[in-house]
N, CA, C and O atoms as a printed pandas DataFrame, in Angstrom:
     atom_number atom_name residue_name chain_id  residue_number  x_coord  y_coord  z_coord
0              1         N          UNK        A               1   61.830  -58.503  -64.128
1              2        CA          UNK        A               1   60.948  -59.310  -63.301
2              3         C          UNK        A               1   60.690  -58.598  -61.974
3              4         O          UNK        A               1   61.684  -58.298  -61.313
4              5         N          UNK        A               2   59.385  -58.265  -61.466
5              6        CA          UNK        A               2   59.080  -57.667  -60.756
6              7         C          UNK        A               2   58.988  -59.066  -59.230
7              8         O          UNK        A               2   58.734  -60.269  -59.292
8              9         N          UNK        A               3   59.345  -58.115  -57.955
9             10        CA          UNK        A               3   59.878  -58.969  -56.713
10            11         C          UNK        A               3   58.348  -59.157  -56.389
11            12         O          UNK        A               3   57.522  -58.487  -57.008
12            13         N          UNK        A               4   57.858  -60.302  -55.168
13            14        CA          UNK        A               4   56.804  -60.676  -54.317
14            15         C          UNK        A               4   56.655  -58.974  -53.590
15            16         O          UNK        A               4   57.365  -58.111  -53.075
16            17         N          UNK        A               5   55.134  -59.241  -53.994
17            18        CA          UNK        A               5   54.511  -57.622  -53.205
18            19         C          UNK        A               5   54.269  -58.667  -51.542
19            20         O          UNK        A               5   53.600  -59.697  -51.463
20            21         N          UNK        A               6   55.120  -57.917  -50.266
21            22        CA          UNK        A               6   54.913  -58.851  -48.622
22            23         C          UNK        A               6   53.924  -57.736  -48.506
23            24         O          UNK        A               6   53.939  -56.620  -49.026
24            25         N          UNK        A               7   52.791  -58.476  -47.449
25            26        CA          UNK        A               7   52.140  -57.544  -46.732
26            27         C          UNK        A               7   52.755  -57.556  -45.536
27            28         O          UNK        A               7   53.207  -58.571  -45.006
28            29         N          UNK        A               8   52.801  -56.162  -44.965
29            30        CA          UNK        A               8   53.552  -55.604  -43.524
30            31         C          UNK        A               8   52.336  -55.652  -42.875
31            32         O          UNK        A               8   51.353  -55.200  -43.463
32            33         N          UNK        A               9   52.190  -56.262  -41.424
33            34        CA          UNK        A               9   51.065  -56.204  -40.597
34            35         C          UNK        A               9   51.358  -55.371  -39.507
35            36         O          UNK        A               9   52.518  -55.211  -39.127
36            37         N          UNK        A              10   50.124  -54.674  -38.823
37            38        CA          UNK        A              10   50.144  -53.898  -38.176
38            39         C          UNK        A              10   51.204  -53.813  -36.727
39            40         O          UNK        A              10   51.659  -52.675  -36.608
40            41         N          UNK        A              11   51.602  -54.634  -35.793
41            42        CA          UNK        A              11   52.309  -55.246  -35.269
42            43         C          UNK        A              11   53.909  -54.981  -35.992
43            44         O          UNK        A              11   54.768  -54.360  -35.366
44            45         N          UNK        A              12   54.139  -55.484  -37.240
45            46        CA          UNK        A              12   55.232  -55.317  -37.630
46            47         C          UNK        A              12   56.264  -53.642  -37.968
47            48         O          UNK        A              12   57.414  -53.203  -37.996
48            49         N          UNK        A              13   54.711  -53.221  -38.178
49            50        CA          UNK        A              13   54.336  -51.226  -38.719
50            51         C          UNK        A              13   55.264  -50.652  -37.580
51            52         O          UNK        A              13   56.355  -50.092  -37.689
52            53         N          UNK        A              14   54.277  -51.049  -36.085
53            54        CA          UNK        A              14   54.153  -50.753  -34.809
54            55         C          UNK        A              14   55.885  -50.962  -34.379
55            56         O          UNK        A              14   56.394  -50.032  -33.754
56            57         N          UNK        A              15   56.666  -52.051  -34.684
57            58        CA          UNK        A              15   57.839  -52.675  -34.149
58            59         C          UNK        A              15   58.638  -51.457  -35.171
59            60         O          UNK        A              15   59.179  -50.419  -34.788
60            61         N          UNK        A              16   58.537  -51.845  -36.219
61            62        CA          UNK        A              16   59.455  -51.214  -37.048
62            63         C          UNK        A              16   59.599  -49.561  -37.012
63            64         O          UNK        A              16   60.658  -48.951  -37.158
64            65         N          UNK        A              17   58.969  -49.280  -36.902
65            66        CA          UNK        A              17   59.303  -47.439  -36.488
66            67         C          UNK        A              17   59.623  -46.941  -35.290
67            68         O          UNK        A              17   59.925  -45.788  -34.980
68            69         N          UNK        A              18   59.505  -48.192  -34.453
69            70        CA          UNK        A              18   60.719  -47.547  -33.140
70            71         C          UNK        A              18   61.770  -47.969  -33.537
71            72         O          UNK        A              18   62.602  -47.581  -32.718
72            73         N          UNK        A              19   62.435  -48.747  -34.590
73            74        CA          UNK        A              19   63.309  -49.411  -34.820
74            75         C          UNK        A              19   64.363  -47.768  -35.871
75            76         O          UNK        A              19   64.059  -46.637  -36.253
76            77         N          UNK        A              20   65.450  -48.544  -35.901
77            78        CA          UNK        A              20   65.907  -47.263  -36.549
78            79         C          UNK        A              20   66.045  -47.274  -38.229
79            80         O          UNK        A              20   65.924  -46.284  -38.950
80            81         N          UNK        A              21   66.337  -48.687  -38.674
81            82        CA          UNK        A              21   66.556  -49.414  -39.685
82            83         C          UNK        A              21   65.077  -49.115  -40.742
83            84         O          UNK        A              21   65.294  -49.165  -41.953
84            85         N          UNK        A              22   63.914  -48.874  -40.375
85            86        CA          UNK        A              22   62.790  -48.820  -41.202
86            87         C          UNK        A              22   62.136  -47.555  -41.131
87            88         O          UNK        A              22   61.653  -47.011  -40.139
88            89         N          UNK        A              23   62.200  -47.005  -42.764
89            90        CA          UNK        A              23   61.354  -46.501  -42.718
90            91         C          UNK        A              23   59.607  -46.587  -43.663
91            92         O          UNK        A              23   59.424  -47.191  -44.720
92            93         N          UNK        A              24   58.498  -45.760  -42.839
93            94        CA          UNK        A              24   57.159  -45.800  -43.351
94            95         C          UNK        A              24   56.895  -44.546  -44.596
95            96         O          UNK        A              24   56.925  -43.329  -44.408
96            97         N          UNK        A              25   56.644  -45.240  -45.838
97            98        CA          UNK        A              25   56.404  -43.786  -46.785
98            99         C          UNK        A              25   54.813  -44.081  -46.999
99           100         O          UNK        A              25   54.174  -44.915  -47.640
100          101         N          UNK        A              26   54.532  -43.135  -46.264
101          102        CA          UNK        A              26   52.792  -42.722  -46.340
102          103         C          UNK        A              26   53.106  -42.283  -47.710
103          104         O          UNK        A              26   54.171  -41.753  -48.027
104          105         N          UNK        A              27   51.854  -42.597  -48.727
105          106        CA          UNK        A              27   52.124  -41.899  -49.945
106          107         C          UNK        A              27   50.220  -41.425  -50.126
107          108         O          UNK        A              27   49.688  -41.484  -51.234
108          109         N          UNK        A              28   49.976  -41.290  -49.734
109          110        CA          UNK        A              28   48.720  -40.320  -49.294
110          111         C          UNK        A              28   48.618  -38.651  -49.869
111          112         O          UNK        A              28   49.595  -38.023  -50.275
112          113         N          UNK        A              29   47.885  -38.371  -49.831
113          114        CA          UNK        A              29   47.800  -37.083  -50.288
114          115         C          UNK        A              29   48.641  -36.129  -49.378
115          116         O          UNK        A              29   49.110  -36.713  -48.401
116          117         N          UNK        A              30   48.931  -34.843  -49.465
117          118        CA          UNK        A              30   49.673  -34.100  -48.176
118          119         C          UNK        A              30   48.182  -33.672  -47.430
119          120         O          UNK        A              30   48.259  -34.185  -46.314
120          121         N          UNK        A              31   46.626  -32.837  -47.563
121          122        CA          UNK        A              31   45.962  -32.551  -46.964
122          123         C          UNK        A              31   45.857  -34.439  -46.700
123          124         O          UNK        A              31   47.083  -34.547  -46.689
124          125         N          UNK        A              32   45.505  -35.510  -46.549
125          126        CA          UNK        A              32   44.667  -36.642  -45.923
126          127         C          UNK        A              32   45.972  -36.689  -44.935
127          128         O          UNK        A              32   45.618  -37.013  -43.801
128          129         N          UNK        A              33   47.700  -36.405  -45.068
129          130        CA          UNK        A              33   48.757  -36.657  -44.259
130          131         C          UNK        A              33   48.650  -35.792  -42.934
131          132         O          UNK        A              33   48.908  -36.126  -41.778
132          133         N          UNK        A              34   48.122  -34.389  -43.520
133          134        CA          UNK        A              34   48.119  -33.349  -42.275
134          135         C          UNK        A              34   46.880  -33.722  -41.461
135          136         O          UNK        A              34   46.967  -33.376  -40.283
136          137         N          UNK        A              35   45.530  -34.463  -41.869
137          138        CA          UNK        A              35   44.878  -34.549  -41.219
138          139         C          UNK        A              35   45.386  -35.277  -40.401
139          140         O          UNK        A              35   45.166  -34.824  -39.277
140          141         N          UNK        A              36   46.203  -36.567  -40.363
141          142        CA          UNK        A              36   46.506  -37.606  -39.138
142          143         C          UNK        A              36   47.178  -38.904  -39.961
143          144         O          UNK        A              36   46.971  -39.375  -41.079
144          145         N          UNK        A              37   47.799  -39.143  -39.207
145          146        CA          UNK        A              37   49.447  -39.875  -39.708
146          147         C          UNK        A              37   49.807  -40.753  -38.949
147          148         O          UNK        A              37   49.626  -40.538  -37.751
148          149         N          UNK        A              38   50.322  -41.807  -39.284
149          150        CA          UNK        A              38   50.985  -42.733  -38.384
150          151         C          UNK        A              38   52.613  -42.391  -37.603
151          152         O          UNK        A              38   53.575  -42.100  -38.313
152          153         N          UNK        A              39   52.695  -42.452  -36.524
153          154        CA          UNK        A              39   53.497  -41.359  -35.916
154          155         C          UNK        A              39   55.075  -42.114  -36.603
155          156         O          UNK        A              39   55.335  -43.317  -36.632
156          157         N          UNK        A              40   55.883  -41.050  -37.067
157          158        CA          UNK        A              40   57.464  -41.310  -37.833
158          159         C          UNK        A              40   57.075  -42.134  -39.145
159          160         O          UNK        A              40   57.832  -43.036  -39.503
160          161         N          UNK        A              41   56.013  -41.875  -39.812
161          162        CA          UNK        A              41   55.523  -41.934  -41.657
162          163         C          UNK        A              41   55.944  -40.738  -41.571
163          164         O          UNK        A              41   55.725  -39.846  -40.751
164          165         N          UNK        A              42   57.058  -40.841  -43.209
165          166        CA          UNK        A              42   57.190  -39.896  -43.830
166          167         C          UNK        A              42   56.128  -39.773  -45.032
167          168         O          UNK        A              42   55.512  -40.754  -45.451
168          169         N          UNK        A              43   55.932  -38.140  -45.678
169          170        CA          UNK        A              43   54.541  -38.214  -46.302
170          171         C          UNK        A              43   55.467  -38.034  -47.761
171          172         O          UNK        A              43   56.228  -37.082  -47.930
172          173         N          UNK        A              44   55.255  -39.121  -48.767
173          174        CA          UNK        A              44   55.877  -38.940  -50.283
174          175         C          UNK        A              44   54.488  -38.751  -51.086
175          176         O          UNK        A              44   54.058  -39.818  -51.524
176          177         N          UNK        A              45   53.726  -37.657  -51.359
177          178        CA          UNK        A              45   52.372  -38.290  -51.838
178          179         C          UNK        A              45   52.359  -39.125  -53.835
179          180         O          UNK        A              45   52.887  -38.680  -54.854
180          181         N          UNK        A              46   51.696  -40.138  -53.669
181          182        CA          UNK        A              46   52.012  -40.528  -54.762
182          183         C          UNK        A              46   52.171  -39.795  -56.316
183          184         O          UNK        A              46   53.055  -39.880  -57.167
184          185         N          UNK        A              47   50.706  -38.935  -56.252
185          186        CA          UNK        A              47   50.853  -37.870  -56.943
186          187         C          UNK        A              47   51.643  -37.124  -57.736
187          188         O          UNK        A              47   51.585  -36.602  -58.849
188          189         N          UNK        A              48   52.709  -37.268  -56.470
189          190        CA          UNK        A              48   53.891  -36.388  -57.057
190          191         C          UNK        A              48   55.445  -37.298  -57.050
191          192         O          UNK        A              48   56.574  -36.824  -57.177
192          193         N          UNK        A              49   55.017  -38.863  -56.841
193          194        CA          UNK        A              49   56.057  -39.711  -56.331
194          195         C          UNK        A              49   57.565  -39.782  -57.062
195          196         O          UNK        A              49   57.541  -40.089  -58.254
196          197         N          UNK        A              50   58.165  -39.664  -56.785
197          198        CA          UNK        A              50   59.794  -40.192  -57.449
198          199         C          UNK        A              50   60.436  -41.105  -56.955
199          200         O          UNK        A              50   61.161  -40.843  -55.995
200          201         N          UNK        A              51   60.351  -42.631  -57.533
201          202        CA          UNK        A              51   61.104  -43.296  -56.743
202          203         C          UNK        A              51   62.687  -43.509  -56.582
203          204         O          UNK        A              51   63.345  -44.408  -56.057
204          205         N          UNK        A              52   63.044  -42.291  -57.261
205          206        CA          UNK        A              52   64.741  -41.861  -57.162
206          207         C          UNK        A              52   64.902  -40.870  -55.719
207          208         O          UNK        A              52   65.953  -40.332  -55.370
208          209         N          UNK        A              53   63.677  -40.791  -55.048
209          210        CA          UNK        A              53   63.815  -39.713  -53.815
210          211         C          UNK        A              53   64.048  -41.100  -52.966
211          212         O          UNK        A              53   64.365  -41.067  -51.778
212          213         N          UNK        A              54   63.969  -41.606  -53.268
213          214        CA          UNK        A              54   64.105  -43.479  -52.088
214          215         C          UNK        A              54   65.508  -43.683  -51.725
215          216         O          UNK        A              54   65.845  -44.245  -50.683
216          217         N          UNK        A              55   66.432  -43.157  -52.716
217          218        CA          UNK        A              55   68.115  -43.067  -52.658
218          219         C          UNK        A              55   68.534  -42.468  -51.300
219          220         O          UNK        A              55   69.631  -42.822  -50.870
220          221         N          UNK        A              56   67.664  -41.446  -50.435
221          222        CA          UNK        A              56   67.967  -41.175  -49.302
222          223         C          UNK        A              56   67.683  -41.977  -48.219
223          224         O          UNK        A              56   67.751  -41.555  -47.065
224          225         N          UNK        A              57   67.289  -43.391  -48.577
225          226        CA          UNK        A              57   66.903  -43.988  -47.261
226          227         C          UNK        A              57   68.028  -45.766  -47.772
227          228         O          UNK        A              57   67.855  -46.875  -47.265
228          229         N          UNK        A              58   68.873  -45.467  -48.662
229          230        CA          UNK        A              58   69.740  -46.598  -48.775
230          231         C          UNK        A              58   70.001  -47.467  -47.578
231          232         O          UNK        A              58   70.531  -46.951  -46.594
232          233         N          UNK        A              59   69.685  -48.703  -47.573
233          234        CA          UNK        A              59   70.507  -49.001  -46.480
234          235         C          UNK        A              59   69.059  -49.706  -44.990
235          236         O          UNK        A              59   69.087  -50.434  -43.998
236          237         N          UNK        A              60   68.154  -48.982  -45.661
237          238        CA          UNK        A              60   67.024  -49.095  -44.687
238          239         C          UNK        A              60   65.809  -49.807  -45.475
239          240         O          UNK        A              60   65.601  -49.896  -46.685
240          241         N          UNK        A              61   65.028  -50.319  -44.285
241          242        CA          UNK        A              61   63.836  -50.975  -44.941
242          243         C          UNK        A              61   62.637  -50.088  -45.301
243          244         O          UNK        A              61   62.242  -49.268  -44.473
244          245         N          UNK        A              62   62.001  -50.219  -46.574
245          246        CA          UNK        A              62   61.335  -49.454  -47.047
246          247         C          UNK        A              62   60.264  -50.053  -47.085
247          248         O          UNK        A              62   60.133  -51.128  -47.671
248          249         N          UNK        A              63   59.083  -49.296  -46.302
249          250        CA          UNK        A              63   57.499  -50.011  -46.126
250          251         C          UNK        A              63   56.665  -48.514  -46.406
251          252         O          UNK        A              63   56.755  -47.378  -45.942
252          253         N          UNK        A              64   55.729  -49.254  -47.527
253          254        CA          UNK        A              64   54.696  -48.113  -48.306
254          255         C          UNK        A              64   53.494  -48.135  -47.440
255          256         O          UNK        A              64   52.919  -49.068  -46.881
256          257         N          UNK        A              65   53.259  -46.812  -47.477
257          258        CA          UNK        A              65   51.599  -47.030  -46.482
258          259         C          UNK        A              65   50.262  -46.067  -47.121
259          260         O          UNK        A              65   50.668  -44.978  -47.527
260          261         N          UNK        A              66   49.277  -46.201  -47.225
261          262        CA          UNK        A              66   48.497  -45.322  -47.624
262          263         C          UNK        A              66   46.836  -45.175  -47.010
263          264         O          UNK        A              66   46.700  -45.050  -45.793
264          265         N          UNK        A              67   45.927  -45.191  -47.672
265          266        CA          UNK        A              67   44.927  -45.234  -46.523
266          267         C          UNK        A              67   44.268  -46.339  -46.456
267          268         O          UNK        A              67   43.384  -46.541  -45.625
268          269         N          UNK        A              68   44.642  -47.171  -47.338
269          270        CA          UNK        A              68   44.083  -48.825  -47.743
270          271         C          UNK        A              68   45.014  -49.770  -47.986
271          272         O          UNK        A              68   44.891  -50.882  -47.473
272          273         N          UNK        A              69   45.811  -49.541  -48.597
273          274        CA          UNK        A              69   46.505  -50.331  -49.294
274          275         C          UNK        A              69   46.931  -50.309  -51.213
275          276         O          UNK        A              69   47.794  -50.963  -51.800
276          277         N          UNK        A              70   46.082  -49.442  -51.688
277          278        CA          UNK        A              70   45.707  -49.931  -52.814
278          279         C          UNK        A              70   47.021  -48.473  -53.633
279          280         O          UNK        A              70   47.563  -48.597  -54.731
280          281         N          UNK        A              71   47.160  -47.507  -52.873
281          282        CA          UNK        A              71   48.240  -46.514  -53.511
282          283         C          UNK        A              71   49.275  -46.692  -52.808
283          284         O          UNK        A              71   50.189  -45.868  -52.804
284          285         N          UNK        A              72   49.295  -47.698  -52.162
285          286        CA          UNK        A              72   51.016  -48.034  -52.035
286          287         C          UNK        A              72   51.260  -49.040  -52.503
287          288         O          UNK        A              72   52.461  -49.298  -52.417
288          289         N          UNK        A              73   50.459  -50.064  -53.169
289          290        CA          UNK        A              73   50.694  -50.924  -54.167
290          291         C          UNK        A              73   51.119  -50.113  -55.454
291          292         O          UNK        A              73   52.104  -50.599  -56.011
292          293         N          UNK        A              74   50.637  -49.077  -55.999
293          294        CA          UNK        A              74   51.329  -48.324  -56.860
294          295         C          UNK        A              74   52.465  -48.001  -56.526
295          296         O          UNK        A              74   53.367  -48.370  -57.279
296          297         N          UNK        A              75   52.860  -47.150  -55.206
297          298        CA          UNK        A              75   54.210  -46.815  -55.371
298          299         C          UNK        A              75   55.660  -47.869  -55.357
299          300         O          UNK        A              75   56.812  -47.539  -55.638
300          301         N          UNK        A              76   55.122  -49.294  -54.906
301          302        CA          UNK        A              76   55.695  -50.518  -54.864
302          303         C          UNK        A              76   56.077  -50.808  -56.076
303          304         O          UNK        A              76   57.203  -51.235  -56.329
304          305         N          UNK        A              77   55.055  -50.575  -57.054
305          306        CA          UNK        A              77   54.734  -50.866  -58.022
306          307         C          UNK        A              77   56.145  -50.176  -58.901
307          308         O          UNK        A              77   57.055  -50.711  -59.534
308          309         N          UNK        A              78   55.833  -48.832  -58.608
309          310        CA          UNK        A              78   56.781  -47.405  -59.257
310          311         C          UNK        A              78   58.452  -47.762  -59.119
311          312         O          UNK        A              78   59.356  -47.821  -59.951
312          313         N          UNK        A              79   58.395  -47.962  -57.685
313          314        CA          UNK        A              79   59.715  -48.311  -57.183
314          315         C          UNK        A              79   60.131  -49.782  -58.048
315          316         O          UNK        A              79   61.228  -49.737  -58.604
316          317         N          UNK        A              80   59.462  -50.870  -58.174
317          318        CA          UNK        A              80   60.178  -51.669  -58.970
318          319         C          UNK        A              80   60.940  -51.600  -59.963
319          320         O          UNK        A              80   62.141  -51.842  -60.088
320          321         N          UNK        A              81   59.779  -51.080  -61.018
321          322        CA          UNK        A              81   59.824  -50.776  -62.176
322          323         C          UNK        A              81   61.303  -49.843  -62.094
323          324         O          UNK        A              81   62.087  -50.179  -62.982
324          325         N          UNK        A              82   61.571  -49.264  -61.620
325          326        CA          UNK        A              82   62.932  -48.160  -61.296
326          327         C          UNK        A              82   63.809  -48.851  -60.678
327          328         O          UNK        A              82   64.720  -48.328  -60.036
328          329         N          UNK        A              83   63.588  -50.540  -60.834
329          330        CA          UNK        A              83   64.791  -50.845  -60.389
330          331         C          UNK        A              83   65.071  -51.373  -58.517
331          332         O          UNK        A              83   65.750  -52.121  -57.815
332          333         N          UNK        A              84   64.386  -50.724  -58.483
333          334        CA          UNK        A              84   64.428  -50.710  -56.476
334          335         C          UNK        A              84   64.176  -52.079  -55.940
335          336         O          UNK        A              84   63.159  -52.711  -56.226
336          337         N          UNK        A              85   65.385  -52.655  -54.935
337          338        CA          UNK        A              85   64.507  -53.981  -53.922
338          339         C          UNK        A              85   64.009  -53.517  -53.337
339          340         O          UNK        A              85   64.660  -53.174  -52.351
340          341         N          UNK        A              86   62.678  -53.122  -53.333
341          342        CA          UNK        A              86   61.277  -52.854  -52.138
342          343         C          UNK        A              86   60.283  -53.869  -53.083
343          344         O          UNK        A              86   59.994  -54.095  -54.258
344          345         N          UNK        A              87   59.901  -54.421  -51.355
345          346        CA          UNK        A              87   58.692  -55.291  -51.551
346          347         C          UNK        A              87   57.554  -55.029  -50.646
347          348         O          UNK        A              87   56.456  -55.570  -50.785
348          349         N          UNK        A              88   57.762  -54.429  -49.985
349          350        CA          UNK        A              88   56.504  -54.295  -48.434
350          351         C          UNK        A              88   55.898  -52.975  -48.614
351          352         O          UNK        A              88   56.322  -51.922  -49.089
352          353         N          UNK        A              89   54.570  -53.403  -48.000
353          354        CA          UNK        A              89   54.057  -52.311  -47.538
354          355         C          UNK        A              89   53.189  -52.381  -46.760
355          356         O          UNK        A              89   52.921  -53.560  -46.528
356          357         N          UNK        A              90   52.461  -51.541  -46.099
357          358        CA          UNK        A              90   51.568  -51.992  -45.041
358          359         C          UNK        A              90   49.563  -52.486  -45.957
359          360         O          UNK        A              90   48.660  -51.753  -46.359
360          361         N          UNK        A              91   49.656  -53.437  -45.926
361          362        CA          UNK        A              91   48.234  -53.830  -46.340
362          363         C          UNK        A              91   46.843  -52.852  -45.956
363          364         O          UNK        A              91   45.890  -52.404  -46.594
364          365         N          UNK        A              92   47.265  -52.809  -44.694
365          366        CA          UNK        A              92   45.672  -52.009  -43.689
366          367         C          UNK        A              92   45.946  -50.456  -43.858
367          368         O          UNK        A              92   45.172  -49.501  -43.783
368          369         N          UNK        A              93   46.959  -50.506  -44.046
369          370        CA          UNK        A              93   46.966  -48.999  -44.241
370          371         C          UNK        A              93   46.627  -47.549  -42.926
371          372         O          UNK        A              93   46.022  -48.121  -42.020
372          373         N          UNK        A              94   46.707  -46.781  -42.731
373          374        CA          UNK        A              94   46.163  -45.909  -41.877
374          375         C          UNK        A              94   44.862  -46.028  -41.866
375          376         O          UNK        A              94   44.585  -45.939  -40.670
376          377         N          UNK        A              95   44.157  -46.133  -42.288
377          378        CA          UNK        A              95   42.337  -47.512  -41.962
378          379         C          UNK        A              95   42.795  -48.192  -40.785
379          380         O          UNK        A              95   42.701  -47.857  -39.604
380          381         N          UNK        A              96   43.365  -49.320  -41.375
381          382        CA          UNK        A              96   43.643  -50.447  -40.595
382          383         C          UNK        A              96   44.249  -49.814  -38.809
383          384         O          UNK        A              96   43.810  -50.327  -37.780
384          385         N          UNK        A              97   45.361  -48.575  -38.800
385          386        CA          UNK        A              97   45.385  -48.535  -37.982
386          387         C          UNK        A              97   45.276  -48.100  -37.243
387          388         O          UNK        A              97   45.949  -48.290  -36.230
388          389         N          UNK        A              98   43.782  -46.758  -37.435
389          390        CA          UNK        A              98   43.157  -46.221  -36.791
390          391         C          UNK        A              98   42.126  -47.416  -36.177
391          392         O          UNK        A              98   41.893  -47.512  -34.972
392          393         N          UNK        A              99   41.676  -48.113  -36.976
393          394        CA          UNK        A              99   40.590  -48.876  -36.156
394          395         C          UNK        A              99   41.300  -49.799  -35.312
395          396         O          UNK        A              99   41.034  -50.981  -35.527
396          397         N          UNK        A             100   41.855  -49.639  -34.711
397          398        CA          UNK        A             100   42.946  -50.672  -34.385
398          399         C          UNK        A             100   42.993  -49.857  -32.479
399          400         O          UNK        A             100   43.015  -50.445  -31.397
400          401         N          UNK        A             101   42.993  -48.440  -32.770
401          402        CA          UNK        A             101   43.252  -47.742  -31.781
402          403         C          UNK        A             101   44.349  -47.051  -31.425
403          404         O          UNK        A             101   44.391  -46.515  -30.318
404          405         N          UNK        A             102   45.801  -46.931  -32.656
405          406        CA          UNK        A             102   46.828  -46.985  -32.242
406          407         C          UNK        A             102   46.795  -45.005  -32.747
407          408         O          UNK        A             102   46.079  -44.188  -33.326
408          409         N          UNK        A             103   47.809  -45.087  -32.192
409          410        CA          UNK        A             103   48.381  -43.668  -31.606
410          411         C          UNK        A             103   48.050  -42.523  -33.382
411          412         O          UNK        A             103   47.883  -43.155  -34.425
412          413         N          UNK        A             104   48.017  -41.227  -33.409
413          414        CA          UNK        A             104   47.616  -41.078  -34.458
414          415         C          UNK        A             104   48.452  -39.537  -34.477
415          416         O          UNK        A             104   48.092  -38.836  -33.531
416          417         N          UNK        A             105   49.350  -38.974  -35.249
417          418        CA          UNK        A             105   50.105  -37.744  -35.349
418          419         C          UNK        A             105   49.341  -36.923  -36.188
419          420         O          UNK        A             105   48.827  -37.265  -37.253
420          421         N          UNK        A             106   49.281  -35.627  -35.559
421          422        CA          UNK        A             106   48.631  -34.270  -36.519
422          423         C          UNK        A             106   49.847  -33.079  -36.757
423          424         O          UNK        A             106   49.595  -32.059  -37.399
């Protein structure tokens, strides 16, 4: 039985990565990651995803991000299926929080 997919809102994105406890897996391509990134997203691109590489963040909250929403519903997706409690991810995605105005890593 697969867990409730939460949407993470931008605000929460924003709180949680100064925080030490959460981390952001951009799962984006690596060229769309190098173009510009949400600052402390790590880049897993789905492409190439393993959700047994998630074992290094035990212990921490795991929030999927991508440029919409719609390929980190896959990797949510991936990670279940393998077993994993992850439920979040960011809905708006790096879209959402560029138009937003917020800070942007190259």
């Amino acid at each position: 039985m697969q867990a409730a997919v939460v949407d993470v809102t931008r605000e929460e994105v924003r709180d949680g990565i100064a925080g030490d406890d959460f981390v952001l897996i951009d799962v984006r391509e690596p060229q769309e990651f190098a173009a510009g990134h949400i600052p402390g997203s790590l880049s897993m691109p789905l492409s190439a995803f393993d959700p047994a590489d998630l074992a290094a963040f035990a212990g921490r909250r795991i929030v999927f991000s991508c440029a919409a929403g719609v390929r980190s519903i896959h990797a949510l997706m991936m990670a279940q299926a393998a077993g994993l409690a992850v439920n979040e991810h960011y809905r708006g995605g790096f879209r959402d929080w560029v138009m937003a105005g917020e800070p942007v890593e190259r």
